[in-house]
N, C-alpha and C positions, 0 to 999 in steps of 0.2 A: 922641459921643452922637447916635443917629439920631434921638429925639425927645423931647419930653415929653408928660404928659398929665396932667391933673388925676388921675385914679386909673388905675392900672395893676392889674389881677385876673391873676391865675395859676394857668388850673384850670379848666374850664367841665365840672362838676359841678352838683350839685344847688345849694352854696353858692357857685358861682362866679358860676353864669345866675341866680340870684335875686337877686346883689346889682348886678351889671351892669344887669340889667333895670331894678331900679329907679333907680339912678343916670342910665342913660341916658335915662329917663323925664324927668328931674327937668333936664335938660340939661346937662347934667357929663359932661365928656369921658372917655369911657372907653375903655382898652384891655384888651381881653380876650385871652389867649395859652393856647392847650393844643397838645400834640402831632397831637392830632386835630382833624379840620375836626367833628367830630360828639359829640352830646350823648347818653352811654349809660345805659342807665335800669336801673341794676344791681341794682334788686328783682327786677328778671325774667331774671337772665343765666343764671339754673340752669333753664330752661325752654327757653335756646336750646341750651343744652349734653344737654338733653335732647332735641331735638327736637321739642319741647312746640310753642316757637314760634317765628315767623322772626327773623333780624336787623333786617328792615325796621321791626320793631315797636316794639325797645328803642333804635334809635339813628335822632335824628333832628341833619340838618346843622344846625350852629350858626348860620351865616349864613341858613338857614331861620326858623329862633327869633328870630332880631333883624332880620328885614328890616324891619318897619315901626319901628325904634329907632335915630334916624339920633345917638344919642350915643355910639352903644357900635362899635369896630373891633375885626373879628375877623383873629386875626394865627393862621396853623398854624405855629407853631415848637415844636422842643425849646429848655423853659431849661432849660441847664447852671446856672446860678449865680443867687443873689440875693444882693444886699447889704444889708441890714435897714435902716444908719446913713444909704445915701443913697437909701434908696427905689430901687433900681438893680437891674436884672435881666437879665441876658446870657443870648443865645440858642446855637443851637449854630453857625450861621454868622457867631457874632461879633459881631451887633448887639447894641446894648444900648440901652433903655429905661429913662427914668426918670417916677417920676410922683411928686406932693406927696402921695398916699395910696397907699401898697403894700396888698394884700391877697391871700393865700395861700392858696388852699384845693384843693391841689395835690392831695387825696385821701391814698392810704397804699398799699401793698404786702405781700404777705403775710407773717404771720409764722409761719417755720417754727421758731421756738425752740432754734436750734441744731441741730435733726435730725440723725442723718446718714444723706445721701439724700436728705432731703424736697426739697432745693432743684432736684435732679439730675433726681428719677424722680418726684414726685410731679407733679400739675393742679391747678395753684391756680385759684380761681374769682370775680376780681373785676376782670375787663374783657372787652371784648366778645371783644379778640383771646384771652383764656383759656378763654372758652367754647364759639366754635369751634373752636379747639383740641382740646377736650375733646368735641366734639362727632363729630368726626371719628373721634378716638381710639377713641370706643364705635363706632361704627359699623365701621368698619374689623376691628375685636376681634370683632364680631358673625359679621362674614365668614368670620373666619379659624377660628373657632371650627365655621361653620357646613361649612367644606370639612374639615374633624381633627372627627371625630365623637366621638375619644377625649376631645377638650379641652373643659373647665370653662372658663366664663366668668365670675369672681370680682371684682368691685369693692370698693373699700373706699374707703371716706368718711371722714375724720377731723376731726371735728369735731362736735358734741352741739348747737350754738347754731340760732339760723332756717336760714342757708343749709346748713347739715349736714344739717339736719331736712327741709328741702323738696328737694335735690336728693336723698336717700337714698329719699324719697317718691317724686320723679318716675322716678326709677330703676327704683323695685320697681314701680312704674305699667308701665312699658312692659315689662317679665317677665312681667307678667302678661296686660297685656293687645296691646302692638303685636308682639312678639317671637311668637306663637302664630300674628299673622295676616300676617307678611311673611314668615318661616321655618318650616322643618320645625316642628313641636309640641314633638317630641322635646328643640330643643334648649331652650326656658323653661325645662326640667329641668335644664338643665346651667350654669344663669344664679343667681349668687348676689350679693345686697347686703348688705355689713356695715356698720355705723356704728359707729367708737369713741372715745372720749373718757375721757379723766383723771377727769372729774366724775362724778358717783353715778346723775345721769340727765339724758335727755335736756330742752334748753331751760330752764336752771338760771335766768334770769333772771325764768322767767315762774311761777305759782302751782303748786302742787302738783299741784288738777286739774286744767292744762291740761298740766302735764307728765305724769301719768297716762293722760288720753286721747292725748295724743302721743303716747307711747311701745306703749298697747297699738294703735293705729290703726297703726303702722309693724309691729311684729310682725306681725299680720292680713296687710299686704301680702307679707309673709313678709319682711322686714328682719330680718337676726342683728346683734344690739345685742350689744357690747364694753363697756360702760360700766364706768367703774371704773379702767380700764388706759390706761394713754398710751403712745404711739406711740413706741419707743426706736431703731426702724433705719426707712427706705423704701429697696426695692430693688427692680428692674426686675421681679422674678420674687414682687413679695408685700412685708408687712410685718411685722415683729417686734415683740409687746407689751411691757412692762415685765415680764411673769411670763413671759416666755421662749415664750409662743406663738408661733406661726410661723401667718399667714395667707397661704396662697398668693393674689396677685391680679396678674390683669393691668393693672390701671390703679386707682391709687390718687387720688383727689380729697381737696383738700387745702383745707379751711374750716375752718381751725383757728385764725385769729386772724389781727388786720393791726398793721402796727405806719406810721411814721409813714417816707417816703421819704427819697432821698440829698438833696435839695434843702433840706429842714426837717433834716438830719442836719447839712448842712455852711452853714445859716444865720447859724450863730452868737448865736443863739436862745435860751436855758435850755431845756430839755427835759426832761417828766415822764413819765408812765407810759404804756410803747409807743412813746418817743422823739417822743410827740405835745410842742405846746406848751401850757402850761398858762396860757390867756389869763386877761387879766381879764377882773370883769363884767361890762364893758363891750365884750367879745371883745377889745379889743387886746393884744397882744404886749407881757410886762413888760418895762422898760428902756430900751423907744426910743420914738421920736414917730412917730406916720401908718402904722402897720403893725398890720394887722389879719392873724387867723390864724383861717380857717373849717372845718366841716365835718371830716372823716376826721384832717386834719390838727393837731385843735384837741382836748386836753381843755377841754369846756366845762360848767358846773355852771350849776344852775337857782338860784331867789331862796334856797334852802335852803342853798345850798354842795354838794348835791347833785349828782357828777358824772354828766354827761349819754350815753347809749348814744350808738355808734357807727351813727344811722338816717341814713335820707333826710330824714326831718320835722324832724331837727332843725337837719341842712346847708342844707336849704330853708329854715327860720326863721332861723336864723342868719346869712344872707347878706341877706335881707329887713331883717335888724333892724339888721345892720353900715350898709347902704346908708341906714337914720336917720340913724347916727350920723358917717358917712362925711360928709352932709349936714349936718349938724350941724357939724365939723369946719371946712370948706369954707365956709359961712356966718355962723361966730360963733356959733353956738349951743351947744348943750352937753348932753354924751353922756349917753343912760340905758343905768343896767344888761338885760343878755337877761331877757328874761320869756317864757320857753317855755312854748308850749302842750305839757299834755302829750295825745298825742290815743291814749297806750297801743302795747300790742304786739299782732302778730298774724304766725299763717305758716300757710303751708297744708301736709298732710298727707296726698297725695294727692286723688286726683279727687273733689270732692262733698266734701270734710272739713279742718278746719281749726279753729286755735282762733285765738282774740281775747279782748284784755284790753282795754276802749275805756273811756280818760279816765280824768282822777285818783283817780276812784273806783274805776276797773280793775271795769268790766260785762261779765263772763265770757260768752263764747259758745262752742260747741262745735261739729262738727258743720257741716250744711246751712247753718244761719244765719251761722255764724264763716266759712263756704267764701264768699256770696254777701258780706257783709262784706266779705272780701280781694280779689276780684273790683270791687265798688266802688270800694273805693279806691285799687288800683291802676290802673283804669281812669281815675278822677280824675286823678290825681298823673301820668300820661303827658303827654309834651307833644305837642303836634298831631294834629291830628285824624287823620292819614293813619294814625299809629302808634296811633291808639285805636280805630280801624277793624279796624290787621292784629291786633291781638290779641286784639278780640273774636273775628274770626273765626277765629283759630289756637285760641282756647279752647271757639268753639262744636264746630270740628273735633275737637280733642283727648279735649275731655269727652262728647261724643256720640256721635260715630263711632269715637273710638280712633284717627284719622291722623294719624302723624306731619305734623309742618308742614316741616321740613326733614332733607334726607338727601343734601345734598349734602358730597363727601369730598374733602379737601383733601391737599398730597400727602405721603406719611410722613414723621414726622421725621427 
């Protein structure tokens, strides 16, 4: 055993850095472990995949975020393993760490539902390294497309939910309008975005009218909606519907669901739906002591029994409210149940447009107001200044002038 430490976090996430934060605040020795030295702001990773905006914007170094929190140590390892029974967590060079409070909030990975293909040929989009990836891919396709004057340029989106909605948005954004001003004209004509999904329309969890304006706001940018049909093949050269459609595409994007990692798989854990853990109300992990489970990784339900979306706001609350009860723990004191704010849903719908659902009462905006909305409070919810800089100014760029923020190309896979 290399050490101990009062709590040990696995994850620096939204509910990983919320609850280290405050722990480390409080004087409680914490170790914090991700793969990454850097903290990525994956509300915004379908704007780098667009070239909307820089990496600089959505990813800021961890050791940046806790320099003035001399409680919290940042460790860049892979863990291979955790042991729930002795709060015990093994890296990939074999270290291993223990601490008198485990907490998990390791995020999730996409789920392709079985597909066959998706895992192969599909861009999944929920880390930084998948939306450069993805970012590349487009631009590269732009290329290729633009030297073969005979060749169509076809994407296809699979997925109906926010990131489905916003990257199919930003998509049809730059066909219309960066594609016209870095390329022949000729080829925005040869440039098509499709969105599909199993469900009857797009953004099923939010109201009626916001899925109506969704949905006509993406057509307008000329988006062709699939809705209805679920994806039964991905193959290099297109995808195949459930009614035997054939969509020809060269690069299919893949926001079709996340499910819970190999870490939380091979816990030994109970596991609910999505292979997440189904915490109690007080987020800890049923069946053992000192193990809490945050964030992507957790289904978590509000005072209702009401289970909770898979956001930011609520890996961010949830890691805040763990580190009460974390304290609590550690102290003698004694746990309360999550009491989630609900602060509503919102996604943007291309440049200038977007809806919002804000607060329990769900105050409908649409539109300019829903767009400045989104804009606020992702600028909010950014960490550090430097990153609330690059993305204003990658969005004044974007939404005024039409310039891509990034176009650099990485080398084929």
């Amino acid at each position: 055993m290399d050490d101990t430490y009062q709590v040990i976090v696995v994850g620096g996430g939204f509910a990983g850095m919320a609850a280290a934060g405050k722990l480390g605040h409080r004087g409680i020795r914490v170790l914090l472990i991700d793969a990454n030295n850097y903290h990525q702001f994956q509300p915004l990773l379908y704007q780098v995949a667009a070239s909307q905006t820089g990496v600089s914007a959505v990813a800021r170094p961890l050791r940046s975020e806790f320099r003035g929190n001399k409680g919290v140590r940042i460790l860049t390892a892979e863990v291979t393993s955790v042991d729930s029974a002795t709060r015990t967590v093994t890296t990939a060079d074999g270290s291993r760490y223990q601490g008198r409070i485990l907490v998990l909030s390791v995020g999730a990975v996409p789920n392709f539902f079985n597909t066959p293909g998706a895992a192969e040929h599909a861009y999944p989009l929920y880390s930084l390294a998948d939306a450069t990836k993805l970012s590349s891919a487009l631009i590269r396709a732009l290329d290729e497309a633009d030297r073969d004057q005979a060749e169509s340029l076809d994407v296809v989106v699979v997925g109906g939910g926010p990131t489905g909605v916003e990257t199919a948005g930003a998509l049809a954004e730059n066909v219309k309008y960066i594609v016209p001003k870095y390329f022949p004209p000729a080829l925005a004509g040869r440039c098509r975005i499709h969105l599909v999904d199993l469900v009857p329309n797009v953004l099923m969890a939010f109201s009626p009218k916001s899925q109506a304006y969704a949905r006509d706001r993406l057509l307008k940018l000329g988006v062709e909606l699939h809705m209805g049909q679920g994806v039964t093949e991905v193959r290099p050269e297109g995808v195949t519907l459930a009614d035997g459609t054939v969509i020809p595409a060269r690069i299919t994007v893949w926001a079709g669901g996340l499910q819970a990692g190999k870490i939380i798989a091979e816990s030994g854990l109970p596991q609910g739906k999505g292979g997440r853990i189904d915490v109690q109300p007080d987020l800890t992990a049923p069946g053992v002591e000192g193990v809490y489970v945050l964030g992507d990784a957790a289904n978590i339900t509000d005072a209702r029994g009401e289970r909770l979306p898979q956001l930011g706001s609520v890996a961010e609350q949830s890691g805040k409210w763990a580190a009460r009860n974390i304290h609590a723990d550690l102290t003698g004191g004694t746990r309360q149940p999550f009491a989630y704010w609900d602060k509503g849903y919102m996604a943007m719908v291309g440049r200038g447009a977007a809806v919002a659902e804000l607060g329990r009462k769900r105050v409908h905006l649409q539109g300019p107001l829903a767009f400045l909305a989104w804009l606020g409070v992702h600028l909010a919810l950014l960490p550090g200044f430097q990153q609330k800089a690059r993305a204003l100014s990658s969005w004044a760029a974007g939404y005024v002038t039409h310039s891509p923020s990034q176009v650099v190309v990485g080398q084929p896979d």
